[in-house]
C-alpha positions as CSV (number, residue, x, y, z in Angstrom):
1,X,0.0,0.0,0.0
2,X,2.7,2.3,0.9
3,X,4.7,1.6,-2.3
4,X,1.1,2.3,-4.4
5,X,0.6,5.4,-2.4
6,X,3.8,6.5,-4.0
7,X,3.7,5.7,-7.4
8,X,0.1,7.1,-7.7
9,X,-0.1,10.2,-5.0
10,X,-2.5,10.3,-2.3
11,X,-4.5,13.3,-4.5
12,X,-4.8,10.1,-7.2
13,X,-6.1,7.6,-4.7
14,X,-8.6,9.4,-2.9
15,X,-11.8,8.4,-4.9
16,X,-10.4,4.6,-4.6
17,X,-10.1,4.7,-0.9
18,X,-13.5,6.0,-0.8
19,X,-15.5,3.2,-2.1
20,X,-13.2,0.6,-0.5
21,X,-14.4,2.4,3.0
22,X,-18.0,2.4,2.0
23,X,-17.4,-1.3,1.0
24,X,-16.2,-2.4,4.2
25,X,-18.6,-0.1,6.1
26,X,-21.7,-1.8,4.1
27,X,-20.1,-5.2,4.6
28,X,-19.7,-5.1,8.2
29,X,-23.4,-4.1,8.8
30,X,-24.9,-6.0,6.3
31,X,-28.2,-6.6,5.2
32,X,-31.3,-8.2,6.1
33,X,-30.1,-11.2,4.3
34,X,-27.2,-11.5,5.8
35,X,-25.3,-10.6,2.8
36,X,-23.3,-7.4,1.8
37,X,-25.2,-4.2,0.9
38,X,-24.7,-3.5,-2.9
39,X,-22.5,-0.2,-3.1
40,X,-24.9,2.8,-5.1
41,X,-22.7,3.1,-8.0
42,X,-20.9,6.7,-8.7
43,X,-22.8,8.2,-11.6
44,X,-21.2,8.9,-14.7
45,X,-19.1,11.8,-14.8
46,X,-21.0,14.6,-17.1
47,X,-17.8,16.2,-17.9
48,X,-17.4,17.3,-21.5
49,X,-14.3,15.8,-22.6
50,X,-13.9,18.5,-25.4
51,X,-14.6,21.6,-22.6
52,X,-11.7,23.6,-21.5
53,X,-11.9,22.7,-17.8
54,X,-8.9,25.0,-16.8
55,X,-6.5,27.0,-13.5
56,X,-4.0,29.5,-13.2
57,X,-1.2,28.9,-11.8
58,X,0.8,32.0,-11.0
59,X,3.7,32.6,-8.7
60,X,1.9,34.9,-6.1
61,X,1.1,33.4,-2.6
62,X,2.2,30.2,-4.1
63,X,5.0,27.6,-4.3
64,X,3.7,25.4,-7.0
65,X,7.2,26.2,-9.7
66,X,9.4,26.7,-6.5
67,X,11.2,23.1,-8.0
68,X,10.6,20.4,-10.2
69,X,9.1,18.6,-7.5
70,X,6.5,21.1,-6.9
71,X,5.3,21.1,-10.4
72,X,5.4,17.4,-10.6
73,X,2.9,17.8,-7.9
74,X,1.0,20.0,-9.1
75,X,0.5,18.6,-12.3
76,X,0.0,15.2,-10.4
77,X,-2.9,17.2,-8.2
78,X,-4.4,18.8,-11.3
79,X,-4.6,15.4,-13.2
80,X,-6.8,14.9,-10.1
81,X,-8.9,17.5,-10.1
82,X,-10.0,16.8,-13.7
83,X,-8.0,19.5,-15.0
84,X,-7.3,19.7,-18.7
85,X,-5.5,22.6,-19.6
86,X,-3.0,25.0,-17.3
87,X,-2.7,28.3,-17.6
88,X,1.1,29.0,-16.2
89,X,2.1,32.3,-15.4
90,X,5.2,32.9,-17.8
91,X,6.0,37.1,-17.3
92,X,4.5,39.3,-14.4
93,X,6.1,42.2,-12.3
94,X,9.0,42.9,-14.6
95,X,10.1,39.8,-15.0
96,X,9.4,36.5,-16.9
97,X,9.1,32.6,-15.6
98,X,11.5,31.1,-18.1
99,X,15.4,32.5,-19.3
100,X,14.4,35.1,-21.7
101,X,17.0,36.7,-23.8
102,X,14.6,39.6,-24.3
103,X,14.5,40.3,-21.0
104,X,18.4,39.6,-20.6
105,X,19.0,42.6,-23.6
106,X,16.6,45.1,-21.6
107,X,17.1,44.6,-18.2
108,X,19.9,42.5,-17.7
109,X,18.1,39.9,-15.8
110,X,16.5,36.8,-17.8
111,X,14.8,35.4,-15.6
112,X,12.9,35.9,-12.4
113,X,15.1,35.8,-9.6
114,X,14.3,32.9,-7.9
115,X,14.0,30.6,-10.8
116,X,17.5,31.4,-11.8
117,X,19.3,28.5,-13.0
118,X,15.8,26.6,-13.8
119,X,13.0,26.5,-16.5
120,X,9.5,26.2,-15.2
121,X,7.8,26.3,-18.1
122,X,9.8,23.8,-19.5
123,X,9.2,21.6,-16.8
124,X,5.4,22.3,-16.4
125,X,5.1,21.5,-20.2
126,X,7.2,18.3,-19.8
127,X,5.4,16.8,-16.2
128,X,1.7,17.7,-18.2
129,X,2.6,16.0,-21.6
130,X,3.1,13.0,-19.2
131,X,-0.3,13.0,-18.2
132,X,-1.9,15.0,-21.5
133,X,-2.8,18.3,-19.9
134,X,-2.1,21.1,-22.3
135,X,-0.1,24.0,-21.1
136,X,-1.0,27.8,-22.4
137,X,1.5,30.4,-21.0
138,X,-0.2,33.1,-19.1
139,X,1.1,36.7,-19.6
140,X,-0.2,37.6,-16.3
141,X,0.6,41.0,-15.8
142,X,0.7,42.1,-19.3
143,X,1.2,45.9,-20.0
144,X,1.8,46.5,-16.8
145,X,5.3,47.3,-15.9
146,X,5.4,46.5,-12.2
147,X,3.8,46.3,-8.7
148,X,4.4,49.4,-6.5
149,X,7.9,49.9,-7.9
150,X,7.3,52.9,-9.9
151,X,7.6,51.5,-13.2
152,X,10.1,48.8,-11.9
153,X,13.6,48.1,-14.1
154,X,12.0,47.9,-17.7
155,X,11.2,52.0,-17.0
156,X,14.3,52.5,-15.5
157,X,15.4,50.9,-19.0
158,X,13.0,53.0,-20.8
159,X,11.4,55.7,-18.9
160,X,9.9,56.8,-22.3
161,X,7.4,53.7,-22.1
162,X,5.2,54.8,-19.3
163,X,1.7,55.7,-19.6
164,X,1.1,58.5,-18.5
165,X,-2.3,60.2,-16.9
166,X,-3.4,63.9,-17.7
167,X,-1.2,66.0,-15.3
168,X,1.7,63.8,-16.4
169,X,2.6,61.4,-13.6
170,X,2.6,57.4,-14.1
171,X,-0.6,55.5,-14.5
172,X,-0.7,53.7,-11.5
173,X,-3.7,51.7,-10.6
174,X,-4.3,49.1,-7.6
175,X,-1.0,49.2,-6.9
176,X,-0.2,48.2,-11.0
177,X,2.5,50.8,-12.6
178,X,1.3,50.7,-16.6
179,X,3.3,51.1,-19.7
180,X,2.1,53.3,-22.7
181,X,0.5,50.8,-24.3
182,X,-0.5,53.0,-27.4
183,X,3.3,53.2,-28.0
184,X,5.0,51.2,-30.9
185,X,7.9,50.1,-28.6
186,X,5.9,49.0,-25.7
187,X,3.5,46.9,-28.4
188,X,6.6,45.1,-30.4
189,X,8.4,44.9,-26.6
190,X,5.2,42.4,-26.2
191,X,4.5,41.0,-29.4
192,X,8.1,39.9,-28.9
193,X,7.6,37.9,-25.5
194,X,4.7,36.5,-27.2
195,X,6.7,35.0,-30.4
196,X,9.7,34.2,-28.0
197,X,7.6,32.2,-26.2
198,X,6.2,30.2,-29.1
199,X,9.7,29.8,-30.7
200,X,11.6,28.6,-27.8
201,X,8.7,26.4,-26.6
202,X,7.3,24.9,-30.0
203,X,5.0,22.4,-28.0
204,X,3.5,25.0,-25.9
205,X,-0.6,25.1,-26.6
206,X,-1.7,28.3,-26.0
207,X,-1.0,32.1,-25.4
208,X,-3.1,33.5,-23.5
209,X,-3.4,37.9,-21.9
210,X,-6.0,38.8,-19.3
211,X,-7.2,41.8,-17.7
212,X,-4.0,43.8,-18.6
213,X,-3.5,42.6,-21.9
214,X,-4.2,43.7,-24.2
215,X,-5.4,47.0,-21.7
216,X,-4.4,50.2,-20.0
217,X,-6.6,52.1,-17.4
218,X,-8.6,54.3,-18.9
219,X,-6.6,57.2,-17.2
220,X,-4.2,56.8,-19.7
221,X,-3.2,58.3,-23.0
222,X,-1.9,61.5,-22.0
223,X,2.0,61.0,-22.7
224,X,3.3,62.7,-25.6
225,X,3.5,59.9,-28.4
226,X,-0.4,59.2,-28.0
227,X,-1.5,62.8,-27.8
228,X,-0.1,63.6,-31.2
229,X,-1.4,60.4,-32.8
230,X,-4.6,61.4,-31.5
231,X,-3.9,65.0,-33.0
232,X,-2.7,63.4,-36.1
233,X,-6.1,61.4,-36.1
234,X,-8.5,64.2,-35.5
235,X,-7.6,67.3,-37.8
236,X,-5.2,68.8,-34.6
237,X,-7.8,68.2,-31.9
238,X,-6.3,67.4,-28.5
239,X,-7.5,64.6,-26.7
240,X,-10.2,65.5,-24.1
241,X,-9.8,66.4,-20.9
242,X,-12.1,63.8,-19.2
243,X,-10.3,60.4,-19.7
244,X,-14.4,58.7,-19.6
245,X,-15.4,61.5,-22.6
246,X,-17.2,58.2,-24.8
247,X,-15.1,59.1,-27.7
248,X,-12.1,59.0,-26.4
249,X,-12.8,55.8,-24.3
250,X,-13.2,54.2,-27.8
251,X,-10.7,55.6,-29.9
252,X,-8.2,54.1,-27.5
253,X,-10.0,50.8,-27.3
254,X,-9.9,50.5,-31.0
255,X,-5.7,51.2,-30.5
256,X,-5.9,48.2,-28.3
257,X,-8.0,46.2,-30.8
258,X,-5.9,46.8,-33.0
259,X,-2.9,45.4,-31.2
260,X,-5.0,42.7,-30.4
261,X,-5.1,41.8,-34.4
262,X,-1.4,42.0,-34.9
263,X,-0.3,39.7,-32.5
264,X,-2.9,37.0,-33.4
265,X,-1.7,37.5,-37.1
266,X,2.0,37.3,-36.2
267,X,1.9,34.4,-33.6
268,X,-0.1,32.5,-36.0
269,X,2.1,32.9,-38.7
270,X,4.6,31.2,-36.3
271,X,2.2,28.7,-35.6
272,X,-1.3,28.4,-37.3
273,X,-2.1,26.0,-34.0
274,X,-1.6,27.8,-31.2
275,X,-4.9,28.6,-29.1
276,X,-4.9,32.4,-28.2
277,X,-7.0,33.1,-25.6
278,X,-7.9,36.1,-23.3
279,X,-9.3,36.3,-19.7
280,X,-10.3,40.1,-19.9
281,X,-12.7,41.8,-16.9
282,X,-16.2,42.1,-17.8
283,X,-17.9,43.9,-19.9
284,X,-18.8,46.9,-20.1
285,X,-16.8,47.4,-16.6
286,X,-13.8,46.3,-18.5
287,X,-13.8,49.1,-21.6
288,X,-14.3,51.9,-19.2
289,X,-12.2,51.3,-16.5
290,X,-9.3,49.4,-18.6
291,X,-10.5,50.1,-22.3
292,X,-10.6,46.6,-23.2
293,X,-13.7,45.7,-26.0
294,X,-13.8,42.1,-26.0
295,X,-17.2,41.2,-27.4
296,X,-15.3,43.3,-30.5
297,X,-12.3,40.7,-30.0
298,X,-14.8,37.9,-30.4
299,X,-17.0,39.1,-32.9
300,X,-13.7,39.7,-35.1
301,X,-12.2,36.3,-34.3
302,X,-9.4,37.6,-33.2
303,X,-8.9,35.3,-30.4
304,X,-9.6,31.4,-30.2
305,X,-11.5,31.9,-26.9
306,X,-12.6,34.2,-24.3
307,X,-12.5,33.5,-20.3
308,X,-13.7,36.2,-18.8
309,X,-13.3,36.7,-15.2
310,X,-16.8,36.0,-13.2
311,X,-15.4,36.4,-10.0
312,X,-18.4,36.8,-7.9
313,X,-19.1,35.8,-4.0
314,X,-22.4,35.1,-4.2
315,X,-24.8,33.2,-6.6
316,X,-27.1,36.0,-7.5
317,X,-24.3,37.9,-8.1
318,X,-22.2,35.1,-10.1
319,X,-25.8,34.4,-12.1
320,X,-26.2,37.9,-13.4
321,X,-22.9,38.6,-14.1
322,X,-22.6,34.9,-16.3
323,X,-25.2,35.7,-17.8
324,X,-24.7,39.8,-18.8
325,X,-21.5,38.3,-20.0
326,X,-22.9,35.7,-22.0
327,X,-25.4,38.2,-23.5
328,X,-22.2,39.8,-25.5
329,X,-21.5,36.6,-27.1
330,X,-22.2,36.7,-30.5
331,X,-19.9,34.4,-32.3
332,X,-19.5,30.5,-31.8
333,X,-16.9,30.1,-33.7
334,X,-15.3,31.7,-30.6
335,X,-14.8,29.2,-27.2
336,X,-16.5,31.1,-24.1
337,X,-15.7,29.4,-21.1
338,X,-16.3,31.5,-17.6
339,X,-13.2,32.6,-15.1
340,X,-14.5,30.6,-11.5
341,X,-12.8,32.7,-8.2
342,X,-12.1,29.6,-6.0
343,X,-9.4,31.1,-4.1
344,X,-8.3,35.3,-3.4
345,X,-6.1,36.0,-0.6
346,X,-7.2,33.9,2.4
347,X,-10.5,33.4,0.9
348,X,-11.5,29.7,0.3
349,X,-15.5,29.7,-1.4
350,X,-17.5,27.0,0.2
351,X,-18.0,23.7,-1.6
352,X,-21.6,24.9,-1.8
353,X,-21.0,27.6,-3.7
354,X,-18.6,26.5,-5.8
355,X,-20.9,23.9,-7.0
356,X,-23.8,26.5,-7.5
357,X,-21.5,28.7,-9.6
358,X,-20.9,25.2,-11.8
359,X,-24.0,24.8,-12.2
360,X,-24.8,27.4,-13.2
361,X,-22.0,27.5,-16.2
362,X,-24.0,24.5,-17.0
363,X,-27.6,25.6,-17.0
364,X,-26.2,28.7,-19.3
365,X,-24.7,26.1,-21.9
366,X,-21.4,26.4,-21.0
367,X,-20.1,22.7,-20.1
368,X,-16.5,24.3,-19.0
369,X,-14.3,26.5,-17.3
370,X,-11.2,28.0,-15.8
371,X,-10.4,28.2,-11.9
372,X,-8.9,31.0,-10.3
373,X,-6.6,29.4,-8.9
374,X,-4.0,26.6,-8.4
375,X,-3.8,26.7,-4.6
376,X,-7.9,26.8,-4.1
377,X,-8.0,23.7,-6.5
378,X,-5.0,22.3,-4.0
379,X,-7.3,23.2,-1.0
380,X,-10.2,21.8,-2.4
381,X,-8.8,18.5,-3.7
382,X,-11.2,16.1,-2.1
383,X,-14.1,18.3,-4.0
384,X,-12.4,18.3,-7.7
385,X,-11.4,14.8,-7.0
386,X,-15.2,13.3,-6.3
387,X,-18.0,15.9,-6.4
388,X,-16.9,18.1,-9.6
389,X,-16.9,15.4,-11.8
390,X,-20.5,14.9,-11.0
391,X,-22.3,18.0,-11.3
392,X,-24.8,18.8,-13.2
């Protein structure tokens, strides 16, 4: 027993040692025969086995690509869970998950600090091939520069990238310091993690941004570059004052649009394959507060699927939002598969809840989706393990 509990991982035996308790339990009391109670049999799992049924694993308040060991785990866990595809966190705060020459060339670090001398994303893609879970790497923090660091090394590097807001200072938002990303510099800068990415890792599945990528708080677009493109744009106008004036809310958006369109074209030229996905904020929240237009991504195909981020605490809440969401959803062609909160900071949902919110994904059509994140499906194990599988 001791050997099997370490060739298959505790995580992988817990639905096993389940029914062998509730054999003994209904041998030992037995019925009025005399002879063993029948165990109820575990209904079949209703899982699509073409849904994305997804997490994030990123490298705040977590361990989980601290070693090869930890991943091995974690992919062992999420193989558990019923998990199909990861989303691994490959650049956030400055800094990227695997040795990046880019990054080596600008800031003259490749790698984040304390995965020097490794390569996560190699090993998460080589531990999931293992058990065929796809990997997609996550650009998790996107346009935005770094975390209370005022623009971190990559402004330091090139203080002419940051955003700036109408009296001139940095964008900085929750805590988030933002790069222009109108500017031609900032968008290539990306476009070339993206296809560095893809190159070096030609197995990788997917590429996916979120709620800052493509995006900028709306605050933005007052440096120098985007005023006079805006000027150039609108017979010598300046931009106006009011960064939530409607028209200038959209002419940015369509900037971001835009970018959206080239990087699809130019990681698909690389490889026609590769799923691009984005996990925006919702709509219309989303445009006016970070100027991101996704039902115009979908409706344009320019992405593969859209996740966005339902992150409710409460089912009335999560219902209305699914479904406002699901109301901008126009094209099929398109994957929509809804971002699930299961974890934030010390907060752990309730089994209960999480199994409303599933439901209802389900009871909207949608037979999928993507947990935020890693450490709440850890938590939860025991629940992805027996009772997701079953929900309906």
């Amino acid at each position: 027993m001791k050997r099997l509990l370490r060739v298959l991982g505790v995580a992988t035996l817990l639905p096993i040692m389940a029914l062998l308790a509730m054999s003994c339990s209904k041998k030992s009391s037995g019925g009025t025969t005399g002879g063993p109670t029948p165990v109820p049999p575990i209904p079949p799992s209703t899982l699509d086995s073409t849904a994305l049924r997804g997490v994030w694993i990123t490298t705040a308040a977590s361990n989980a690509l601290d070693s090869r060991a930890n991943i091995r785990q974690a992919v062992l866990n999420c193989k558990a869970a019923n998990i199909n595809n990861i989303f691994m966190v490959v650049y956030n705060n400055g800094r990227t998950i695997y040795p990046s020459p880019i990054m080596q060339n600008l800031i003259g670090v490749p790698i984040m600090e304390r995965f020097a001398g490794r390569d996560p994303l190699q090993e998460i893609i080589e531990e999931a091939r293992a058990h065929n879970i796809k990997v997609h790497a996550w650009f998790e923090y996107g346009f935005a520069s770094s975390f209370s660091q005022n623009g971190g090394l990559i402004l330091q590097a090139k203080p002419h990238w940051a955003a700036r807001d109408v009296s001139g200072n940095l964008v900085v938002k929750n805590g988030f310091d933002w790069l222009n990303a109108f500017h031609p510099e900032v968008q290539d800068f990306m476009i070339s993690l993206f296809k560095e990415v893809l190159q070096r890792y030609p197995t990788i599945d997917g590429l996916q941004g979120d709620d800052r990528l493509p995006a900028v708080p709306s605050t933005a677009g007052y440096d120098s570059y985007t005023v006079n493109l805006y000027r150039s744009e609108n017979n010598g106008a300046n931009p106006p004052s009011s960064f939530s004036e409607t028209s200038w809310v959209n002419w940015r958006a369509k900037k971001l649009t835009g970018f959206l369109k080239r990087l699809r074209d130019e990681v698909k030229a690389i490889k026609p394959s590769v799923q691009l996905t984005m996990s925006p904020s919702v709509h219309p929240w989303a445009l006016g507060e970070y100027l991101q237009d996704w039902p115009t991504w979908v409706d344009s195909s320019y992405v593969d699927a859209i996740l966005p981020q339902c992150y409710r605490y409460d089912i009335n809440s999560y219902t209305a939002t699914l479904n406002q969401q699901k109301s901008f959803y126009r094209n099929p062609n398109v994957k929509f598969w809804p971002g699930v909160i299961v974890k934030s900071g010390n907060t752990l949902v309730s089994d209960a809840y999480l199994t409303q919110m599933i439901q209802a994904n389900r009871t909207a059509g949608f037979k999928g989706e993507c947990f935020f994140f890693y450490e709440g499906i850890k938590d939860k194990l025991t629940y992805f393990t027996v009772q997701y599988p079953n929900i309906r």
